[in-house]
C-alpha positions in Angstrom: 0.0 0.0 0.0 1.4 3.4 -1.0 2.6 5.7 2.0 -0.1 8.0 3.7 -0.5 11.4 3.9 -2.7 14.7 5.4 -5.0 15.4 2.9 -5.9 15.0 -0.7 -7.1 16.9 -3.0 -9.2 14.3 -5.8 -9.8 15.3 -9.3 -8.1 17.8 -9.8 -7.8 19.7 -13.1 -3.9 20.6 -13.8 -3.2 23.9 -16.1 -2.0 21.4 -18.6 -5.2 19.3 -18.9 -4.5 16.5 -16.6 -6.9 15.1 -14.1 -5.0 14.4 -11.1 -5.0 13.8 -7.4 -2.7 16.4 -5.4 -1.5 14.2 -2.4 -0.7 16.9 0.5 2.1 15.9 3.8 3.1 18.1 6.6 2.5 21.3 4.4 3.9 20.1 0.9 2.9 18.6 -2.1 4.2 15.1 -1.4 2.8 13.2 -4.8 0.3 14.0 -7.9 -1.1 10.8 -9.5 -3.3 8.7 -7.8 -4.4 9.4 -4.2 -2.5 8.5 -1.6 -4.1 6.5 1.5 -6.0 9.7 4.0 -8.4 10.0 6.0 -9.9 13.9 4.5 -10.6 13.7 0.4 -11.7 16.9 -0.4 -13.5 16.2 -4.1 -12.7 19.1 -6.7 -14.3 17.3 -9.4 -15.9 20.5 -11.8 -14.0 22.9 -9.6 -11.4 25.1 -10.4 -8.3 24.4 -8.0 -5.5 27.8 -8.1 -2.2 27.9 -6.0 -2.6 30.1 -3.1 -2.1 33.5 -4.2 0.7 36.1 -3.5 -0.8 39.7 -2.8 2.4 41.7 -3.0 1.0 45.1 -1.6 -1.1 45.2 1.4 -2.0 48.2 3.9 -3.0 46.0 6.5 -3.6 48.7 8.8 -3.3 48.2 12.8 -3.1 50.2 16.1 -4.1 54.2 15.6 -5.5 52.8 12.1 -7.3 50.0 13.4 -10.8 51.1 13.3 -10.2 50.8 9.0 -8.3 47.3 8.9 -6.3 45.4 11.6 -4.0 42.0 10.6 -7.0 39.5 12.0 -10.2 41.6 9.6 -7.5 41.9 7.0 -6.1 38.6 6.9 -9.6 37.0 6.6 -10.2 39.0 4.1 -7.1 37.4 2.4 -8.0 34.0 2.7 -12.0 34.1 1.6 -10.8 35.7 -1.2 -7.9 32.8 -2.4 -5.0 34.9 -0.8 -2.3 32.8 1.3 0.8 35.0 1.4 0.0 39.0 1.7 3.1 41.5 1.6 2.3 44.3 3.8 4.2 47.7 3.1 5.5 50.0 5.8 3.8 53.7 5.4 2.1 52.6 8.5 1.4 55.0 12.0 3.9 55.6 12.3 6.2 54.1 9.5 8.3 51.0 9.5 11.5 53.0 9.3 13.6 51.9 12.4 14.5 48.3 13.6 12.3 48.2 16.7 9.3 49.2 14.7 9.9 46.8 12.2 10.1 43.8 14.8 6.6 45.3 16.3 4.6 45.0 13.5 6.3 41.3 12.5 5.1 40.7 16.3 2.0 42.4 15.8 1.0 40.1 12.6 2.3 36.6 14.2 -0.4 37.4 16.7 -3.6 37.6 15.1 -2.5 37.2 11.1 -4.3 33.9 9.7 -2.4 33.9 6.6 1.5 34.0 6.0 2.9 37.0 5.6 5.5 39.5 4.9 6.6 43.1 5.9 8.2 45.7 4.0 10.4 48.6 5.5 10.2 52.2 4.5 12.6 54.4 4.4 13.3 58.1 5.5 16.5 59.8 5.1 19.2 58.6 7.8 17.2 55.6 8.8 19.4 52.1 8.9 18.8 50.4 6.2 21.2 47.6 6.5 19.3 47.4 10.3 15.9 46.7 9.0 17.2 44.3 5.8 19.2 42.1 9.0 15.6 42.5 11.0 14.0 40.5 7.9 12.5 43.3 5.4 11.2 41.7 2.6 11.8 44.5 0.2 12.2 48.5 0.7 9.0 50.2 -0.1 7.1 50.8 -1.6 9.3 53.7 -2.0 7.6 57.3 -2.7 8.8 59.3 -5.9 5.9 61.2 -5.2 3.4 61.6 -2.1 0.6 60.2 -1.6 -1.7 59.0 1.9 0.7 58.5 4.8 3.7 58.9 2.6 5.7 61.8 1.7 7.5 61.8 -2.0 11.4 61.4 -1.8 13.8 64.3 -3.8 16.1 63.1 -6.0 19.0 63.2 -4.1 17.4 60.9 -1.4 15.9 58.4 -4.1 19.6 58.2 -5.3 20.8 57.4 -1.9 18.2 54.5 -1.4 18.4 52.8 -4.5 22.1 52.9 -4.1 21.8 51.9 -0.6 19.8 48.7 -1.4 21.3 47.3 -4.3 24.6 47.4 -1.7 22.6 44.7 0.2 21.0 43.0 -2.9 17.8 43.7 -1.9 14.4 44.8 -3.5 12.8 48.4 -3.8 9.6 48.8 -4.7 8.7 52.0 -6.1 5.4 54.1 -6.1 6.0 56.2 -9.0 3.9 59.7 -10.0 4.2 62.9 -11.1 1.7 65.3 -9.3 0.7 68.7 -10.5 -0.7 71.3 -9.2 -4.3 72.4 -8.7 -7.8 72.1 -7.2 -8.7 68.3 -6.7 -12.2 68.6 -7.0 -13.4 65.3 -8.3 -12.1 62.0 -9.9 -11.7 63.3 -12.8 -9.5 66.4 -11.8 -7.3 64.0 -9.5 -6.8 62.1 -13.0 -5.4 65.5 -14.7 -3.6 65.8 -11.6 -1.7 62.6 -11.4 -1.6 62.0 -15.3 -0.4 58.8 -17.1 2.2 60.9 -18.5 3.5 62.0 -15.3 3.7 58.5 -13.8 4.9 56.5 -17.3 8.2 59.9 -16.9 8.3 59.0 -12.9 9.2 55.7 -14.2 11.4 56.5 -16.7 13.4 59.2 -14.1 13.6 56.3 -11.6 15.3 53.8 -14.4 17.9 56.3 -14.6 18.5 57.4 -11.4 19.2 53.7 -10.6 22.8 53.5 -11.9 23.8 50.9 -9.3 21.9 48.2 -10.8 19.2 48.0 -7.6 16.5 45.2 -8.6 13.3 47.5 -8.8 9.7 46.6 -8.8 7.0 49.4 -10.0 4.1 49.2 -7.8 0.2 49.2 -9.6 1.1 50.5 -13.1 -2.2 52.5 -14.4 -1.2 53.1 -17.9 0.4 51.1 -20.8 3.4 53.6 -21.2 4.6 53.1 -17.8 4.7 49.4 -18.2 6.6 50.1 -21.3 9.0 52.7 -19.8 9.8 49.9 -16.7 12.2 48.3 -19.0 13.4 44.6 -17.5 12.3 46.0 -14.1 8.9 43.8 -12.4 5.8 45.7 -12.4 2.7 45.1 -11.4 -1.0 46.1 -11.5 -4.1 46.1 -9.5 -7.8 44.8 -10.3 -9.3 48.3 -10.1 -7.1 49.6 -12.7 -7.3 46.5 -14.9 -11.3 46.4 -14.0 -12.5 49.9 -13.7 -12.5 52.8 -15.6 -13.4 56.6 -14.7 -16.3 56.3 -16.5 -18.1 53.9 -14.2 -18.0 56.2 -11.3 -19.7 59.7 -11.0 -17.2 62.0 -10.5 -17.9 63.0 -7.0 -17.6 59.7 -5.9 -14.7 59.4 -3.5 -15.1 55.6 -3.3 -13.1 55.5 -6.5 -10.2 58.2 -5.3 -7.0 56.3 -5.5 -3.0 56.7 -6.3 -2.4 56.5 -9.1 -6.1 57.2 -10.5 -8.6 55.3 -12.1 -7.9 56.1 -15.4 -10.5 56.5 -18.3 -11.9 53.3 -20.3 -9.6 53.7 -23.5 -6.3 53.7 -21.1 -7.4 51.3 -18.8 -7.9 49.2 -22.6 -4.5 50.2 -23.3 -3.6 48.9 -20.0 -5.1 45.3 -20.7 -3.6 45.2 -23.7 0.0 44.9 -21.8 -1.4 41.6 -19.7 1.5 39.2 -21.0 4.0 42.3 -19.9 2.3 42.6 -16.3 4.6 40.4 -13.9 2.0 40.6 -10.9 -1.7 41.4 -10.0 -1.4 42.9 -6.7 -4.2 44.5 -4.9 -3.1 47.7 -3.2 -5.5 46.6 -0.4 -6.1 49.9 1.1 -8.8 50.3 3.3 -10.6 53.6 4.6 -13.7 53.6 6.5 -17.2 55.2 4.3 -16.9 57.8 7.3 -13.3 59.1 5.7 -14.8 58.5 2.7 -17.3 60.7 2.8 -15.3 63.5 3.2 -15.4 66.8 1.0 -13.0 65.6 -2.1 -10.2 67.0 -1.2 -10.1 66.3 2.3 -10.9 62.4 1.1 -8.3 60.0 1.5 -6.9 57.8 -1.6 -7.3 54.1 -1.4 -9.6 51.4 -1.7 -10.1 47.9 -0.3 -9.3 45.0 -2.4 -7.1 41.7 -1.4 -10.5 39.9 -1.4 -11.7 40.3 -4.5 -8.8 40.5 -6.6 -8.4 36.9 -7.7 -12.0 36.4 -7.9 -12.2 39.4 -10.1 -9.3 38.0 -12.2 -10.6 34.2 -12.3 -14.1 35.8 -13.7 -12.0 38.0 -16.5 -10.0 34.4 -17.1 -13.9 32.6 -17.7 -14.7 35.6 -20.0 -11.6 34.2 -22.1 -9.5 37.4 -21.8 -7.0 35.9 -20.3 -5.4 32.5 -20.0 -6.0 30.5 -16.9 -2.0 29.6 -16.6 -0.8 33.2 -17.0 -3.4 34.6 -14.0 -1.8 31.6 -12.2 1.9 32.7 -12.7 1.0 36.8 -11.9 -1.2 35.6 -8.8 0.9 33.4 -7.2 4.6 31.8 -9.4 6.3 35.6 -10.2 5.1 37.0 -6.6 7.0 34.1 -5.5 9.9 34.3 -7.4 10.6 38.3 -7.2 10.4 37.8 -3.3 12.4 34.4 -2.9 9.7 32.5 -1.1 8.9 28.9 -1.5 6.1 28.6 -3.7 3.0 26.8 -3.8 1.8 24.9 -6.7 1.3 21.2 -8.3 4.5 20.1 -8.3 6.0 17.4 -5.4 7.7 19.6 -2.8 5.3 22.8 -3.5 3.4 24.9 -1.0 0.3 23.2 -0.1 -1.4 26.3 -0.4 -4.8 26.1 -2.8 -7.9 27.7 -3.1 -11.0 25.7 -5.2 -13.3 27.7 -6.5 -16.9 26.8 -8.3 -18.0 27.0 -11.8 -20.4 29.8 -11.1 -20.0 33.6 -10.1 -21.7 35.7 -7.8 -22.4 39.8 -7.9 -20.4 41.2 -5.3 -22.2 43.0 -2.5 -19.8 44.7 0.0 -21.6 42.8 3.2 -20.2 39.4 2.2 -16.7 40.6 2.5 -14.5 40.7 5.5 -12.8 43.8 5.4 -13.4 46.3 8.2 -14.1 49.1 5.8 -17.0 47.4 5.0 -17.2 49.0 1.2 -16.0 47.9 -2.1 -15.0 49.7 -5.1 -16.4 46.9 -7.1 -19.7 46.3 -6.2 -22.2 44.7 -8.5 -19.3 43.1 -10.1 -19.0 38.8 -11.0 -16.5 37.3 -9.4 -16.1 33.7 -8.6 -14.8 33.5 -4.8 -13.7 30.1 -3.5 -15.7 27.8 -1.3 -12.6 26.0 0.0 -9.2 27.5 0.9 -5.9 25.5 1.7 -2.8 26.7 3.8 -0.1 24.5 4.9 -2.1 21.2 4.3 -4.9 22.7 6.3 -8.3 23.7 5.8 -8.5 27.6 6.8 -11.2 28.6 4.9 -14.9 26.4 4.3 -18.0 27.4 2.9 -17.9 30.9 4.8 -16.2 29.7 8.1 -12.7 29.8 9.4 -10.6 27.7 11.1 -7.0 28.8 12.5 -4.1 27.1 10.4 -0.6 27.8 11.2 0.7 31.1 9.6 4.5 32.1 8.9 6.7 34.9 8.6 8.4 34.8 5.5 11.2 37.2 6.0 13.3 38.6 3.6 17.0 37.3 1.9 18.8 39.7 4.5 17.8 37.9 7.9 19.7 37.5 10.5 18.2 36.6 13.7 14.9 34.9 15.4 11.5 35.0 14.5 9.9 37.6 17.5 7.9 35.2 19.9 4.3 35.6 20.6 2.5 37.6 23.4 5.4 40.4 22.6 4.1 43.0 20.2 3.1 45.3 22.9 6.9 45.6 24.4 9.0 47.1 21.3 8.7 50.8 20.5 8.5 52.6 17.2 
């Protein structure tokens, strides 16, 4: 009798067109053929089974900001939506930018995260950034070229320094690249003239130049076809409500659709889709405000909108509508996060994460009360999406036709590490 294992997942339909059982030990992929003895089958016969996604580009939130997103409402909101890693970037209250805040907010997500995860670290000038790579960033960044909520835009001379800085320790920067003007932000479609596509694709280009030490650089959600153009051999990514949404949807004082970079009108956001097979990543720039914020006079509005929970149904809906190929949302949502960040990943091979999300022939309209979120809105309501009835992580089942169960969630720190994971029951001791 062949060995045993944990779990298996039966009938499974493989990207290339096999029917196979995935045979799941201690957290891995141990076999792909026929089932292995076990005492849970979980049948995906008619299903659609993904690897756990990647979301590179997270604001999970937390302490003063809590009341819009904390790491247990955000986490959640990972895992209904077929998210098992999220990446969460440091323009936090206040910002990931020394050593001992750093190791508060890894201690602050091993407590109530319920999916992996990994942190960031910002940068301000004469922070220590070999400090914080040692302390187990992931990446530096996303790195401001221009300001936007939370974040104030770096001058040249400081970009310079940083980029020279990380590529030093090998590492990654991220870069959140704009060009503001100037003038009365009134409405979407003034905060569109006012952060143009022009502006961000020449961002781009300025930071390509500026990076004469060879750092690796990865452009955070590209909203125009020129700046994934201008990124060269650079990573970029993009984000379902610039790949999904267009200016025109929204009236114009709608603040739910106020966002860096902008939601851009329908013709470049076509432009935009056009560039798929260039996109590396579909990140969500999950970035939760209250309706309360939201509801603010324009100007005094902040930018950002929810989304880690809907951006691979989103993209698995677009994939039905045969836009896009079922393999390539597979290798943005999960294989490239994985590679650009040096993290084990999870698939269908033997020795692969045994992270999966199955997810039924049909679609639903999204309605902002079945999410998790704490903001409790959605940019992308009345929307199909096809969300996942069962959700794997580590072998386990965290995630079962609405209810949760706890799995066992890592840190995944960066290349740079040196040092221990923080222990529990700690992240009220360190101070920023």
């Amino acid at each position: 009798m062949a060995a045993g294992c944990d779990l298996v997942l039966s009938n499974v339909l493989l990207p290339s067109g096999r029917v196979a059982d995935i045979s799941v030990f201690r957290g891995k992929v141990c076999h792909v053929g026929a089932a292995r003895a076990c005492p849970e089958i979980i049948d995906c016969r008619g299903m659609t089974v993904l690897p756990g996604a990647v979301d590179m580009h997270v604001h999970m939130r937390g302490r003063d900001q809590r009341h819009k997103e904390d790491w247990a409402s955000g986490s959640m909101s990972a895992l209904a939506g077929g998210v098992t890693v999220v990446v969460d970037q440091p323009n936090t209250v206040p910002p990931l930018v020394t050593p001992e805040s750093f190791t508060r907010r890894v201690a602050e997500a091993r407590e109530a995260s319920w999916c992996h995860y990994a942190i960031n670290a910002g940068f301000i000038p004469g922070c220590d950034l070999s400090a914080l790579w040692r302390r187990g960033a992931m990446a530096f960044g996303e790195i401001f070229a221009a300001a936007s909520s939370y974040a104030e835009g770096l001058t040249v001379a400081e970009l310079g320094d940083v980029l020279s800085t990380v590529s030093s320790l090998g590492g990654l920067c991220t870069i959140h690249a704009e060009e503001p003007g100037a003038g009365p932000d009134t409405d979407l479609t003034s905060h569109h003239a006012l952060r143009p596509p022009e502006g961000e694709a020449a961002s781009v280009r300025r930071v390509r130049d500026l990076n004469d030490r060879g750092c690796r650089l990865h452009f955070c959600h590209m909203s125009c076809a020129e700046s994934v153009s201008n990124a060269g051999n650079s990573t970029v990514e993009a984000t379902p409500h610039h790949l999904f949404l267009s200016l025109e949807e929204f009236d114009p004082s709608d603040t739910r659709g106020k966002v860096n970079p902008p939601i851009r009108p329908e013709a470049v956001r076509r432009r935009l889709v056009s560039l798929w097979d260039r996109i590396d990543v579909l990140a969500s720039d999950h970035a939760p405000h209250t309706l309360a914020e939201k509801r603010q006079p324009f100007d005094n509005a902040p930018s950002g909108v929810p989304g880690v929970e809907t951006m691979v149904p989103l993209a698995l809906t677009f994939c039905r509508e045969k836009k896009i190929p079922l393999a390539s949302l597979i290798e943005k949502t999960s294989q490239m996060p994985c590679e650009i960040l040096g993290i084990p990943r999870a698939g269908f091979q033997v020795g692969d994460r045994a992270d999966f999300g199955v997810y039924p022939q049909g679609d639903v309209t999204i309605d902002a009360d079945m999410l998790h979120s704490r903001a409790a809105w959605t940019p992308f309501e009345g929307k199909r999406a096809a969300f996942p009835v069962t959700v794997i992580m580590g072998g386990e089942v965290v995630f079962s036709d609405g209810t949760f169960s706890p799995g066992h969630p890592v840190w995944f720190p960066g290349r740079g590490f040196i040092g221990e994971e923080p222990p529990r029951n700690n992240a009220d001791t360190a101070q920023p």
